[in-house]
NUMI-383790 format. One record per residue (C-alpha): residue number from 1; z, y, x. Coordinates in nm, 4 decimals, m for minus. Layout:
N
{seq:NUM | zz:Z | yy:Y | xx:X}
...
This chain:
315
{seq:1 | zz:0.0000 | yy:0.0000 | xx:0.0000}
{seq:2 | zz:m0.0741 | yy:0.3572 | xx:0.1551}
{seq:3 | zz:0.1748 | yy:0.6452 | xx:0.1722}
{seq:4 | zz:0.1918 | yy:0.9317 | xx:0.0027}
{seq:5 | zz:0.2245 | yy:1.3006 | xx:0.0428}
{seq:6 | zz:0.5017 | yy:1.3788 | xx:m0.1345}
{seq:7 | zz:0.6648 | yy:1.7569 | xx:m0.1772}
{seq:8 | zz:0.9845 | yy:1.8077 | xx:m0.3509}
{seq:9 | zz:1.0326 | yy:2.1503 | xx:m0.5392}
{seq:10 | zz:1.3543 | yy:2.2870 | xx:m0.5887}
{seq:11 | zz:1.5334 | yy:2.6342 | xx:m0.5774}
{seq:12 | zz:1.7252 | yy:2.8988 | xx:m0.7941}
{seq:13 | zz:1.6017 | yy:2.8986 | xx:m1.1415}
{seq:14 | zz:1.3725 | yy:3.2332 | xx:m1.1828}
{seq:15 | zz:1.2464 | yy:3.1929 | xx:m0.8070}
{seq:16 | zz:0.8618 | yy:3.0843 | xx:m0.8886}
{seq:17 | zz:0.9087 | yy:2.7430 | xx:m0.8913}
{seq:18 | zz:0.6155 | yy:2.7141 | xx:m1.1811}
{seq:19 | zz:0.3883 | yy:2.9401 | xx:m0.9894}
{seq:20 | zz:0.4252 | yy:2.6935 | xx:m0.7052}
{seq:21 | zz:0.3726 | yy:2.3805 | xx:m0.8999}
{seq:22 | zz:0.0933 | yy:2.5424 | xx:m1.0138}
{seq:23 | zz:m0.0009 | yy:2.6399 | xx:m0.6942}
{seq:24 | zz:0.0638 | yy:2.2501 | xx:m0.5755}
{seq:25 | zz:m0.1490 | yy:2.0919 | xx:m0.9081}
{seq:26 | zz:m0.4125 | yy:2.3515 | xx:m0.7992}
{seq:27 | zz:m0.4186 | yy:2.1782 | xx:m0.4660}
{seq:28 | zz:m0.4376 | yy:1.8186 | xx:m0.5787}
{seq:29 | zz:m0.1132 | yy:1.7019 | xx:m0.6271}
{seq:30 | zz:0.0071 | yy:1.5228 | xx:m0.8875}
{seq:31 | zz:0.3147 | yy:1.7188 | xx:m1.0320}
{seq:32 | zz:0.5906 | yy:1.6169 | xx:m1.2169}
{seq:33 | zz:0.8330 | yy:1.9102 | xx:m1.3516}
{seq:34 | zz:1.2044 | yy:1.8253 | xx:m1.3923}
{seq:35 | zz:1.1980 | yy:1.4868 | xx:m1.3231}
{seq:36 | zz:1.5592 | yy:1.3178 | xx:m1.3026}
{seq:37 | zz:1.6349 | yy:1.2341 | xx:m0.9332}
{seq:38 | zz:1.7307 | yy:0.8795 | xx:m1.0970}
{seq:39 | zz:1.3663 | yy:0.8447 | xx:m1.1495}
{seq:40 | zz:1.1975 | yy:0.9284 | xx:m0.8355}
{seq:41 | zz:1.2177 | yy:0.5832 | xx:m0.6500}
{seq:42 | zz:1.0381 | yy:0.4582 | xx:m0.9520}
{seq:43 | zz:0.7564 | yy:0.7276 | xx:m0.9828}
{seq:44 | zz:0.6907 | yy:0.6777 | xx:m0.6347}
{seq:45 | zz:0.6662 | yy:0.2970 | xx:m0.6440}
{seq:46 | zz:0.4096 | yy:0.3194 | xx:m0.9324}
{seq:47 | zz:0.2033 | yy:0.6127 | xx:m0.7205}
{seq:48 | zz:0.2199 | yy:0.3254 | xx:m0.4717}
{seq:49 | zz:0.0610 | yy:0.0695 | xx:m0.6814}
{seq:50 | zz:m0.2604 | yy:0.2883 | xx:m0.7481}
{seq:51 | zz:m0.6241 | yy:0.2117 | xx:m0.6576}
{seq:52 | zz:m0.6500 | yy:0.3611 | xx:m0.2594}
{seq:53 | zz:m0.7891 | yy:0.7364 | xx:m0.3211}
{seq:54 | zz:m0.6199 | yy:0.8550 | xx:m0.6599}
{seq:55 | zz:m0.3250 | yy:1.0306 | xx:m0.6194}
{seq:56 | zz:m0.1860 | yy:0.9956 | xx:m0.2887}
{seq:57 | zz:0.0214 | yy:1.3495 | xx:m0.3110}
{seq:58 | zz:0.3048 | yy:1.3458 | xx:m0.5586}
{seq:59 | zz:0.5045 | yy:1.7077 | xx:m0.5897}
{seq:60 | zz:0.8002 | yy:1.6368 | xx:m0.7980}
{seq:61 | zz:0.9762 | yy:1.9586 | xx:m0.9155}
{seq:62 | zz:1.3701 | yy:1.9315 | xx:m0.9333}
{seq:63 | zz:1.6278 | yy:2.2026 | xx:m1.0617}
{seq:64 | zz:1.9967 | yy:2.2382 | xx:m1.1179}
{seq:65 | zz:1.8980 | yy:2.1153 | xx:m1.5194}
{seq:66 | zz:1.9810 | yy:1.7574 | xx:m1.2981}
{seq:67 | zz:2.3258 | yy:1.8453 | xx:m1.1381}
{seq:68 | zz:2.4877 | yy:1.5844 | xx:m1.2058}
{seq:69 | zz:2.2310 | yy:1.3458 | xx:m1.0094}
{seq:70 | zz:2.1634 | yy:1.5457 | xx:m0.6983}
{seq:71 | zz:2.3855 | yy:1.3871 | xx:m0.5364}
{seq:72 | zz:2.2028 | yy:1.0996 | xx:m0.5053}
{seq:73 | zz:1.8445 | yy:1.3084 | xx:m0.4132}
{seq:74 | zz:1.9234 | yy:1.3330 | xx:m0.0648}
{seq:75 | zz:1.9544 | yy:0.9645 | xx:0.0259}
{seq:76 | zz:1.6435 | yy:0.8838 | xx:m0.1941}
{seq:77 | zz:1.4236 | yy:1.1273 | xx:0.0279}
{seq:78 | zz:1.5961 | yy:1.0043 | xx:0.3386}
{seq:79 | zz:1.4395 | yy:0.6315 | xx:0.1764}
{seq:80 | zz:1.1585 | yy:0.7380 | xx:0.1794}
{seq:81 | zz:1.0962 | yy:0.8839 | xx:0.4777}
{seq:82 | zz:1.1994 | yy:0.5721 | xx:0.6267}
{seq:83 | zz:0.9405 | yy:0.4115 | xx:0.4366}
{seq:84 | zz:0.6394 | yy:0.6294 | xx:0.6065}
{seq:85 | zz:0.5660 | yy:0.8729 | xx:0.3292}
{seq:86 | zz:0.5523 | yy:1.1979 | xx:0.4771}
{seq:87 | zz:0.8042 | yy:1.3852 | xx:0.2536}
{seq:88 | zz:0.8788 | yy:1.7851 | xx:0.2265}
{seq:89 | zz:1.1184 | yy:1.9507 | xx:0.0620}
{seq:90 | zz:1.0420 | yy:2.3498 | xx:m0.0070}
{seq:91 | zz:1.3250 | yy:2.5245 | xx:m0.1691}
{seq:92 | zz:1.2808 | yy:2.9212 | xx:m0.3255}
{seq:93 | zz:1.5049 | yy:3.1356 | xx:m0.3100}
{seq:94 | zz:1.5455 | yy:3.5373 | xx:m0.4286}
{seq:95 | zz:1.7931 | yy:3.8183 | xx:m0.4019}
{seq:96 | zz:2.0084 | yy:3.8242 | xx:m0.6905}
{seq:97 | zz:1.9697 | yy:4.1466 | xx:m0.7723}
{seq:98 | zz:1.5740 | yy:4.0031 | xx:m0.8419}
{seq:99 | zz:1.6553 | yy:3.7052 | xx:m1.0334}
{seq:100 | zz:1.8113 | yy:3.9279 | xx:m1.3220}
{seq:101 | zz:1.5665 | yy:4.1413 | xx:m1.3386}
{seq:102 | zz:1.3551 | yy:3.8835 | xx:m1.4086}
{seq:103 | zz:1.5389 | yy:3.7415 | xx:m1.6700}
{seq:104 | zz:1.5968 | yy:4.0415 | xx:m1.8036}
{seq:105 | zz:1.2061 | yy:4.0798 | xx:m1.8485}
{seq:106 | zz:1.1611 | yy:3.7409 | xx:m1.9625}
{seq:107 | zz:1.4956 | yy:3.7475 | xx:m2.1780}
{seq:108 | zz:1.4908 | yy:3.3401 | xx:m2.0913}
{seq:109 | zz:1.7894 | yy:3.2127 | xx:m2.0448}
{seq:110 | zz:1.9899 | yy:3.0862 | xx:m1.7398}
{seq:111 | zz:1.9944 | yy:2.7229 | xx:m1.7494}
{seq:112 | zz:2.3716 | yy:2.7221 | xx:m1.6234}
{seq:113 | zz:2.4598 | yy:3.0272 | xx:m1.8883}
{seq:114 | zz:2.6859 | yy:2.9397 | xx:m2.2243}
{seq:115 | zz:2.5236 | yy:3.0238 | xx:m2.5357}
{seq:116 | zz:2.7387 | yy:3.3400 | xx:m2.6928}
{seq:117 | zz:2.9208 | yy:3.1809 | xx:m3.0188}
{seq:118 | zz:2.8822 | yy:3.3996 | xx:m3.3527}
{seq:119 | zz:3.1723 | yy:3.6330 | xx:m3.4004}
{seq:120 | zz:3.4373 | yy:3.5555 | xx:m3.6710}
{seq:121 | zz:3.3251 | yy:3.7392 | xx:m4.0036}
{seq:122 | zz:3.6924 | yy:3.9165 | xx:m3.9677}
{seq:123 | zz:3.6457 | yy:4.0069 | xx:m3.6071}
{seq:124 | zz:3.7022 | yy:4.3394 | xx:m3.4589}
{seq:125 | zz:3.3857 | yy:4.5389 | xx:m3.4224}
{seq:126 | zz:3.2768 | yy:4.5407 | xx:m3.0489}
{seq:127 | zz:3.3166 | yy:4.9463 | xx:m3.0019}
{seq:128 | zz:3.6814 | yy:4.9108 | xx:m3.1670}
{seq:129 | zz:3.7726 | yy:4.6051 | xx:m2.9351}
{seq:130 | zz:3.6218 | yy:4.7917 | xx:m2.6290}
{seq:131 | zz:3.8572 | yy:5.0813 | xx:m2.7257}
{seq:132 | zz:4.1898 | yy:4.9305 | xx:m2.8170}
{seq:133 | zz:4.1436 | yy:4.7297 | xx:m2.4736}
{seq:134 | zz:4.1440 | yy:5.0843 | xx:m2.2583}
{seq:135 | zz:4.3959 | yy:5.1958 | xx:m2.4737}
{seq:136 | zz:4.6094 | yy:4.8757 | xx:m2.3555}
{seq:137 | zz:4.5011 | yy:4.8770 | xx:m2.0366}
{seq:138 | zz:4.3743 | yy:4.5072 | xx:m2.0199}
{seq:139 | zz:4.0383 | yy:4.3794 | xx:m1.8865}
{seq:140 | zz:3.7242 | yy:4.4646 | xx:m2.0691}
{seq:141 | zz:3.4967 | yy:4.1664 | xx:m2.1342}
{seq:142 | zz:3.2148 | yy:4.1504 | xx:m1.8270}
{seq:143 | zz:2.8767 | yy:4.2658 | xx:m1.9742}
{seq:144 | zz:2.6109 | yy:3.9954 | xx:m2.0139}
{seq:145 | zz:2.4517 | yy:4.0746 | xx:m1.6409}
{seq:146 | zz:2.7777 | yy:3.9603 | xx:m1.5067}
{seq:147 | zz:2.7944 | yy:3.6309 | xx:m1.7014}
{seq:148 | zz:2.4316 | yy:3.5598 | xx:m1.5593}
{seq:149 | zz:2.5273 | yy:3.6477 | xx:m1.2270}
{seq:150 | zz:2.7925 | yy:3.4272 | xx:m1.2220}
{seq:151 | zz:2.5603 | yy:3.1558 | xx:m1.3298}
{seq:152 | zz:2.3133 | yy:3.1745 | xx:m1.0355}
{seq:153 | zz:2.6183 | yy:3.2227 | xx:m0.8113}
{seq:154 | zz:2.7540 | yy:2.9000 | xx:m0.9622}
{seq:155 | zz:2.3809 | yy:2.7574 | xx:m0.8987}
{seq:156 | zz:2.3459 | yy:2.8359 | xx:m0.5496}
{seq:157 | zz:2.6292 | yy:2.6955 | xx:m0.4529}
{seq:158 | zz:2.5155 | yy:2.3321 | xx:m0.6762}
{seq:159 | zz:2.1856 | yy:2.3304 | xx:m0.4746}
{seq:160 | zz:2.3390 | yy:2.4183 | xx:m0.1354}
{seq:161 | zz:2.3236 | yy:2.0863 | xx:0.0279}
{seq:162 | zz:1.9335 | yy:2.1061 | xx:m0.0909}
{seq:163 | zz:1.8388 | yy:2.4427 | xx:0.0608}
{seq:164 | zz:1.9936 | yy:2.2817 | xx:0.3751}
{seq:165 | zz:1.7713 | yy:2.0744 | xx:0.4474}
{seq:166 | zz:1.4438 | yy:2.2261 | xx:0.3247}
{seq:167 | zz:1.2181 | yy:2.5149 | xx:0.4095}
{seq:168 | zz:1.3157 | yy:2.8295 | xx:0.2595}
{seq:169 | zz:1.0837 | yy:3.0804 | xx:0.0724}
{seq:170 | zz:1.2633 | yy:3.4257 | xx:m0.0121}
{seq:171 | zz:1.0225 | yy:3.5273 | xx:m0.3267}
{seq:172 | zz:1.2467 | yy:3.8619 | xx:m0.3960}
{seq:173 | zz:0.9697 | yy:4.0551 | xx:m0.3162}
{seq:174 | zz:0.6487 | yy:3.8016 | xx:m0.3470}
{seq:175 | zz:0.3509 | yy:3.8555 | xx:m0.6021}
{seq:176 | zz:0.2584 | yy:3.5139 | xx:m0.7779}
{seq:177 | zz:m0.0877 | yy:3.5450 | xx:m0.5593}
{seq:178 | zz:0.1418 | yy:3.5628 | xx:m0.2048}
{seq:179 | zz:0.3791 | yy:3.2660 | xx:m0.3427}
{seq:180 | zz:0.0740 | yy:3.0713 | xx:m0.3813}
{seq:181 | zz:m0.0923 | yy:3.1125 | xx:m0.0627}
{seq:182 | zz:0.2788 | yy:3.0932 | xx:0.1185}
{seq:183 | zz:0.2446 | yy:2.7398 | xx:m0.0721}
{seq:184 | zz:m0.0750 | yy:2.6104 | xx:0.0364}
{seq:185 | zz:0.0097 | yy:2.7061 | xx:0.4395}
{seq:186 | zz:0.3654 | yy:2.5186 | xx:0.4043}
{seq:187 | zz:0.1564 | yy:2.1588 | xx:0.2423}
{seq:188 | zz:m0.1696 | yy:2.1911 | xx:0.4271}
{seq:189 | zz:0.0450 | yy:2.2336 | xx:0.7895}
{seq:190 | zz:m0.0108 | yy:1.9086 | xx:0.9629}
{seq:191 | zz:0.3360 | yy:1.6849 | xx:0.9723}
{seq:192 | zz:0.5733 | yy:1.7223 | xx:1.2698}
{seq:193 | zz:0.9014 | yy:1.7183 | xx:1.3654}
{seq:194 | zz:0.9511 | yy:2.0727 | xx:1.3574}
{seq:195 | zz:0.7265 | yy:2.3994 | xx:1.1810}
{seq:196 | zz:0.8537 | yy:2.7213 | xx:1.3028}
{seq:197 | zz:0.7366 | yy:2.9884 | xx:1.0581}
{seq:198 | zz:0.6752 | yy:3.3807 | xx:1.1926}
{seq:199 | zz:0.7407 | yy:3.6157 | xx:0.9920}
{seq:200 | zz:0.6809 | yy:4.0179 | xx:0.9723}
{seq:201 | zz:0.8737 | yy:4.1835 | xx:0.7358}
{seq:202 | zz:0.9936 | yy:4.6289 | xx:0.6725}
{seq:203 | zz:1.3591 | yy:4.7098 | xx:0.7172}
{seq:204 | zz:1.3065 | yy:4.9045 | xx:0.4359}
{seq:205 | zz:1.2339 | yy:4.6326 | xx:0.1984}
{seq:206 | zz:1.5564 | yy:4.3970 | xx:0.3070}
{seq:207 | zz:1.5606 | yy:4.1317 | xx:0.5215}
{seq:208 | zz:1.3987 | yy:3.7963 | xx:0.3866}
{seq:209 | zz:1.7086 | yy:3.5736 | xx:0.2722}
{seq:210 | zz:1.4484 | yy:3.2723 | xx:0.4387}
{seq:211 | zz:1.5325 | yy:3.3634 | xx:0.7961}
{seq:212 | zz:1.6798 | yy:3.1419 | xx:0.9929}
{seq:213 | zz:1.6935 | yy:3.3760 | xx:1.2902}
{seq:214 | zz:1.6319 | yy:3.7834 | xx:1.2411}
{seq:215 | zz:1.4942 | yy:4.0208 | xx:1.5461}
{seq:216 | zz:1.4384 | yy:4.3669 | xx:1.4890}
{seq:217 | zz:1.1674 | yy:4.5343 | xx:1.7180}
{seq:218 | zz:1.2095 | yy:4.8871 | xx:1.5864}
{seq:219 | zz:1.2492 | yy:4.9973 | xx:1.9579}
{seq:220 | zz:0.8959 | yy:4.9349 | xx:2.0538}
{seq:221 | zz:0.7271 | yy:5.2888 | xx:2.0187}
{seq:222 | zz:0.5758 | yy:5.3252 | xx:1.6371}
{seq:223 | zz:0.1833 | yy:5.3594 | xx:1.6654}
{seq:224 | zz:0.2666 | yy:5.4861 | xx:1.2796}
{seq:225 | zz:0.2991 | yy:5.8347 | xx:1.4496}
{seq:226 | zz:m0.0414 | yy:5.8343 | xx:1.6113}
{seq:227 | zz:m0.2572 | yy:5.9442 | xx:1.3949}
{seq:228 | zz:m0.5487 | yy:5.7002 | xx:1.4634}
{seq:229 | zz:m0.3197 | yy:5.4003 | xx:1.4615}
{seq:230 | zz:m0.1406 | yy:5.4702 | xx:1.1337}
{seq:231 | zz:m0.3625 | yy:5.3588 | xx:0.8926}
{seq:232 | zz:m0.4477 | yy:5.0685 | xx:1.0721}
{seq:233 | zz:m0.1926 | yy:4.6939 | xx:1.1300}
{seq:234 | zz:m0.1056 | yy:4.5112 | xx:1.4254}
{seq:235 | zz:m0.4032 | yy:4.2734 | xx:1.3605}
{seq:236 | zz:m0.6055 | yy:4.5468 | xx:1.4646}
{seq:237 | zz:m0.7532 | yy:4.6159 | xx:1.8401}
{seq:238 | zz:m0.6663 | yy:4.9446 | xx:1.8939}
{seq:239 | zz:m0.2980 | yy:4.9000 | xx:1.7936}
{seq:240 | zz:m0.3026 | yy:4.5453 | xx:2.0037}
{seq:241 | zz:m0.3660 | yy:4.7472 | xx:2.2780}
{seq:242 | zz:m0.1625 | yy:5.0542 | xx:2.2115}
{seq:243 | zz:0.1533 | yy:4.7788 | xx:2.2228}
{seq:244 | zz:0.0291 | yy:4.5640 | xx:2.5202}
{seq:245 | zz:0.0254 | yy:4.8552 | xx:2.7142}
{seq:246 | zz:0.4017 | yy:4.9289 | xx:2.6355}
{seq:247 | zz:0.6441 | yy:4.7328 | xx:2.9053}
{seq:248 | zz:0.8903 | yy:4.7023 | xx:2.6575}
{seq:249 | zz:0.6613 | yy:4.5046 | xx:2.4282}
{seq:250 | zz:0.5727 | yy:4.2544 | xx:2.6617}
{seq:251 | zz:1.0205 | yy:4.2431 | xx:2.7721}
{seq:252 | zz:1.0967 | yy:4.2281 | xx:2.4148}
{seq:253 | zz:0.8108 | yy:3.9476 | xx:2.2952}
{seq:254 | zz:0.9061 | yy:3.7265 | xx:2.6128}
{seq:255 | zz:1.2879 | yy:3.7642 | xx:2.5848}
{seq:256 | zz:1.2471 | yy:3.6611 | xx:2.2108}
{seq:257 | zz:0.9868 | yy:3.3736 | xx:2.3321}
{seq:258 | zz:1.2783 | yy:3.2452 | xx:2.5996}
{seq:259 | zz:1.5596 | yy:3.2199 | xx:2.3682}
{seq:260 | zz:1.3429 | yy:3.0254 | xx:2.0947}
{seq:261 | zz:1.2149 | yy:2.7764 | xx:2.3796}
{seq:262 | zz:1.6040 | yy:2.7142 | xx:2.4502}
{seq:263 | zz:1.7258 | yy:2.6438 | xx:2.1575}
{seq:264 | zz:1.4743 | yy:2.5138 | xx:1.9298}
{seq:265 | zz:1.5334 | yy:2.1682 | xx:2.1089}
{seq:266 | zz:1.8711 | yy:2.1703 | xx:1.9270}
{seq:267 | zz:1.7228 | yy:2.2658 | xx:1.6225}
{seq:268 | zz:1.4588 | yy:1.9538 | xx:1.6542}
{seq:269 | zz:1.7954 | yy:1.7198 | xx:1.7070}
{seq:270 | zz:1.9332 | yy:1.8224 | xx:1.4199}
{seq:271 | zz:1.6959 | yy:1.7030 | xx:1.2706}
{seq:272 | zz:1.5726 | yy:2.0337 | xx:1.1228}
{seq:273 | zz:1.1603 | yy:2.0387 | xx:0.9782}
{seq:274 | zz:1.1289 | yy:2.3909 | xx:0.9813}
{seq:275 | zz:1.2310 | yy:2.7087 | xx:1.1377}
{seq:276 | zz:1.1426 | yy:3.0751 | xx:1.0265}
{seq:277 | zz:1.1550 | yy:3.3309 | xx:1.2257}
{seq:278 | zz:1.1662 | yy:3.7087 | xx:1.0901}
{seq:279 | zz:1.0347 | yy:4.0116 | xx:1.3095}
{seq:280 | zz:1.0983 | yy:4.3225 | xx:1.1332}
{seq:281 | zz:1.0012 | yy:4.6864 | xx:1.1444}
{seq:282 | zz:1.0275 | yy:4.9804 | xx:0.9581}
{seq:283 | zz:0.7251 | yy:4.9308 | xx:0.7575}
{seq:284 | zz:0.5777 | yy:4.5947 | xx:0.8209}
{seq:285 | zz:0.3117 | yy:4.7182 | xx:0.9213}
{seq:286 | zz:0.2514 | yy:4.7481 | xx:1.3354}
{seq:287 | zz:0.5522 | yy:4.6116 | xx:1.5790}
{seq:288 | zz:0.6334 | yy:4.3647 | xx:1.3728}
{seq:289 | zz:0.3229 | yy:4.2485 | xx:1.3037}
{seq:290 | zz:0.1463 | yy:4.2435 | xx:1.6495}
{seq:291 | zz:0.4848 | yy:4.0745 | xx:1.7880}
{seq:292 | zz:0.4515 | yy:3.7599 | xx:1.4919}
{seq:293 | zz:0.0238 | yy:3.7657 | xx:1.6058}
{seq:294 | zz:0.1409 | yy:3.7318 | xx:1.9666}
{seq:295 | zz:0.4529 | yy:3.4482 | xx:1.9414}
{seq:296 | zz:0.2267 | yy:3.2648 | xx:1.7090}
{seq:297 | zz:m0.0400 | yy:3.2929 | xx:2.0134}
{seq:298 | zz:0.2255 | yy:3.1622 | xx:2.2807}
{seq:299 | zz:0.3854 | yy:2.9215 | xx:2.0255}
{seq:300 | zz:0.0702 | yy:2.7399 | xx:1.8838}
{seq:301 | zz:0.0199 | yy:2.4898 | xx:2.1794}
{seq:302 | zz:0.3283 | yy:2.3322 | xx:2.1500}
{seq:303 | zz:0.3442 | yy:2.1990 | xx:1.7608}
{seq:304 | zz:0.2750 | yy:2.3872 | xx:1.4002}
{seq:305 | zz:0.3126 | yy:2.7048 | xx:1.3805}
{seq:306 | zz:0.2783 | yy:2.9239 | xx:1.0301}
{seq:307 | zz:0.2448 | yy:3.2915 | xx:1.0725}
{seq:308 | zz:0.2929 | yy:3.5091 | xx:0.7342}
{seq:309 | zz:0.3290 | yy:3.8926 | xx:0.6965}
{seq:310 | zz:0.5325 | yy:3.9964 | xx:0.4266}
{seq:311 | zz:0.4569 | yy:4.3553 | xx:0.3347}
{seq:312 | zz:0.0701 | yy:4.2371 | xx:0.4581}
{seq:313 | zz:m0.0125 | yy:4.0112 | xx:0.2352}
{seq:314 | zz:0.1832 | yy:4.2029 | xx:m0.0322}
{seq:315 | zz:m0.1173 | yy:4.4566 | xx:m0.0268}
């Protein structure tokens, strides 16, 4: 029987996880939505069983709707990685500030948040009850944001031992159309070991919540301030060269390059599959990109290597 291709799905309700599966179907994966972690042993086995050719990636999506059984999700990818499918787990995450707004605009509710019981027909109106309680001094019942806000908090910390051990994507500040292509690089990124993910991202717009290790370059002189560089990125000539001729780019780029080469060994023994790696900016735009163009450069010859601008691609 051949392996399959198999990508488990899972994050913070609200973070995209249908514009990925979408994304994933799109691609030609066979996509299951809220499958039971109970089941997934016995979806695979039947994928197994097919005629050679149909099928042979599986993308299973998984969400905190199964709490009670992802316990047992870990071991069962663990199973079958040690059966030869080639197995990744992508996990999205977002600010939380992000995830109410969006449920705010959707006005879905949290899958973790209690459904508000009718009021008693003799109850207190709300305005009288929120007055008589500063009157007295007591606690005011938290507004609705707060209740959903403690839901996701409650959520995050049910899906921690998943977001371990899976690649992160920070979708606070993604259009569907980036999450999407963000997908494809992550499934169509030849298996190894270890991916380590560059990323450019603007100070300005926060730092992605994905990182697993943060540098800031906003030291490196700003070709935003020379008028023919401004309107142009750091995939562009004349800013590559504006930067290669700064010492401090090439001190800064091979500094970061040396501490990476030491400890990404570590990060391979433990076992990790993928590493991001912010570079941030003011804007996005120029040090931080030309610095993720040139690690991706010195990086690419010795495994996979992803390279994905932020405010870029957000354009």
């Amino acid at each position: 029987m051949s392996k399959l291709d198999i990508v488990l799905l899972t994050g913070i309700s609200g973070s995209g996880k249908s514009v990925a599966l979408n994304a994933l179907e799109d691609a030609g994966y066979f996509c299951v939505d809220n499958l039971p972690p109970e089941l997934l042993s016995g979806l695979i086995s039947l994928e197994e069983t097919r005629e050679a050719g149909r099928r042979r990636r599986v993308a299973v999506a998984v969400d905190v709707r199964s709490a009670d059984s992802l316990p047992h999700l870990l071991p069962v990818l663990q199973e079958l990685r040690q059966d030869g499918h080639k197995v990744r787990s992508v996990f999205l995450d977002a600010s939380t500030d992000a995830l109410v707004r969006r449920f705010s605009e959707t006005r879905r509710p949290h899958p973790l948040s209690q459904v508000p019981q009718p009021a008693p027909a003799d109850a207190t109106p709300a305005p009288l009850q929120r007055r008589r309680a500063r009157d007295h001094d007591t606690t005011v019942a938290p507004p609705a944001d707060q209740a959903l806000v403690e839901a996701i908090r409650t959520e995050r910390e049910l899906l921690s031992p998943l977001r371990e051990v899976s690649t992160v994507i920070d979708t606070s500040l993604l259009r569907p159309a980036q999450l999407r292509a963000w997908i494809r690089n992550i499934v169509q990124a030849a298996p190894s070991r270890l991916t380590l993910v560059f990323e450019s991202f603007a100070f300005k717009q926060g730092v992605p919540m994905d990182a697993d290790f943060v540098f800031d370059v906003r030291m490196l002189p700003n070709p935003f301030y020379i008028k023919e560089l401004k309107p142009l990125t750091g995939r562009d000539q004349p800013v590559i060269d504006y930067l290669a001729q700064q010492p401090e780019s090439a001190e800064l780029i091979a500094q970061i390059e040396a501490f990476l080469l030491r400890w990404l060994p570590a990060l391979e023994g433990d076992q990790r599959s993928y590493v991001t790696v912010a570079i941030g900016c003011t804007g996005g735009q120029h040090r931080s990109v030309y610095c993720v163009e040139q690690l991706m450069q010195r990086f690419s010859p010795r495994g996979v290597v992803l390279s994905r601008h932020r405010e870029l691609d957000a354009k």
